[in-house]
C-alpha positions in Angstrom: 48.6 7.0 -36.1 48.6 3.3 -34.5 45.5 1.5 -34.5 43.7 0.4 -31.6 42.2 -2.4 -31.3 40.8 -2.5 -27.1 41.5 -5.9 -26.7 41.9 -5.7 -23.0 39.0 -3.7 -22.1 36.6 -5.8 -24.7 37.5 -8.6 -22.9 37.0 -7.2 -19.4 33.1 -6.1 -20.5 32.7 -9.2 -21.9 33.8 -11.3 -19.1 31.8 -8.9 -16.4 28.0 -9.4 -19.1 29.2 -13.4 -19.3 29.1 -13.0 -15.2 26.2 -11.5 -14.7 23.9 -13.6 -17.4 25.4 -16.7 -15.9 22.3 -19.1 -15.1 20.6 -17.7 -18.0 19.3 -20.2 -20.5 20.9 -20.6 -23.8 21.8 -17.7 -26.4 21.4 -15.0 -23.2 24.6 -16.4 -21.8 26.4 -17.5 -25.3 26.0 -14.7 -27.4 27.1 -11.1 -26.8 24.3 -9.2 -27.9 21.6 -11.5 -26.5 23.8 -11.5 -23.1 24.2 -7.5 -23.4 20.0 -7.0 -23.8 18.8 -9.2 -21.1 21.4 -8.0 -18.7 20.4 -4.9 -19.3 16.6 -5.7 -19.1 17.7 -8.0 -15.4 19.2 -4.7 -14.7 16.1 -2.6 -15.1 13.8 -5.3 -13.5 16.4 -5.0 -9.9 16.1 -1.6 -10.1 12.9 -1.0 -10.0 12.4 -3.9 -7.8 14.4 -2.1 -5.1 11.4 0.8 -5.4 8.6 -1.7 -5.1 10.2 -3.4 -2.2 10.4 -0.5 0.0 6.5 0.3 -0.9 5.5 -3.1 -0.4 7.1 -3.1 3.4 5.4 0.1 4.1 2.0 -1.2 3.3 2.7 -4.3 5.3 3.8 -3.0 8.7 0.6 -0.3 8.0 -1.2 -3.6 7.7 -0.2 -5.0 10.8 -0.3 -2.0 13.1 -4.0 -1.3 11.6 -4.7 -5.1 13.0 -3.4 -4.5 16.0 -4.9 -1.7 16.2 -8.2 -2.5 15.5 -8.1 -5.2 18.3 -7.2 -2.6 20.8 -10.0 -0.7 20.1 -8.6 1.8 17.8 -8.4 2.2 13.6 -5.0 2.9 12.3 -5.4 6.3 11.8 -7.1 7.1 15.0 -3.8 4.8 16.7 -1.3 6.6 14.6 -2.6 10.8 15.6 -3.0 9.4 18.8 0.6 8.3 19.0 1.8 11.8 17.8 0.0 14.0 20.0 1.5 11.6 22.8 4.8 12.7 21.5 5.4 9.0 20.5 8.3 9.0 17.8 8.3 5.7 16.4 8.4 4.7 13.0 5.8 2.2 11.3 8.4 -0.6 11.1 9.4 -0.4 14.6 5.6 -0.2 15.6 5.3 -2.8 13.4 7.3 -5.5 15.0 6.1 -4.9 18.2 2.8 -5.6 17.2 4.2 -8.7 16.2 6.2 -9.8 18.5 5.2 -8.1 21.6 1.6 -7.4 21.8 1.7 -6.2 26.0 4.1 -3.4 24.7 2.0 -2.6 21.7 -1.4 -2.8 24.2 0.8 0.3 26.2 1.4 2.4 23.3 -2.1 2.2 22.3 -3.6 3.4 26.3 -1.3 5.9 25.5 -2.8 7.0 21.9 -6.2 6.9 23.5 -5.3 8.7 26.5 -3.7 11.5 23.8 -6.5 11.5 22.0 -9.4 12.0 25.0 -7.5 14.5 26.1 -7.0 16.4 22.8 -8.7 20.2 22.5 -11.7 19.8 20.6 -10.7 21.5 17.3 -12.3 24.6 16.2 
């Protein structure tokens, strides 16, 4: 049976680690196995940095609607039952940039919580 010796595809993997650890400093862009583990470790990092992003946006836009919020007379979670007894259906990030950028509309939705809210059933 022939050897094989994978030159092709060796090359390929090398050139695609030499890619992505380019701008790395010294022996983790020169030499394979140094490339191969901090690639791999950059890897990991992205990965779960693409978790924590979507956690750390959350807790800003609940930030910012608690602010605005709180300066239309209401806390965030007082704003945010309000809204869904309304019937309002918007999510944090919309609510978020209109607190922002448009604090009349934001005002509106809040008059609207409250006006959900006073005329909630007392619960039982």
């Amino acid at each position: 049976m022939p050897r094989a010796k994978r030159g092709p595809k060796r090359l390929e993997k090398r050139k695609k680690l030499e890619k992505l650890s380019s701008g790395y400093r010294g022996t983790k862009s020169k030499l394979y196995r140094s490339m191969k583990e901090s690639v791999e470790r950059g890897l990991k990092f992205a990965y779960v940095g693409r978790k924590l992003k979507k956690r750390d946006f959350r807790s800003l836009w609940i930030i910012r609607i608690g602010a605005a919020a709180r300066i239309n007379g209401l806390n965030y979670s007082q704003f945010m039952h309000g809204l869904k007894v309304a019937g309002i259906e918007l999510d944090r990030r919309a609510l978020a940039d209109l607190a922002v950028n448009e604090p009349q509309t934001f005002a509106e939705l809040a008059g609207s919580a409250k006006k959900a809210l006073g005329a909630e059933p007392a619960a039982a």
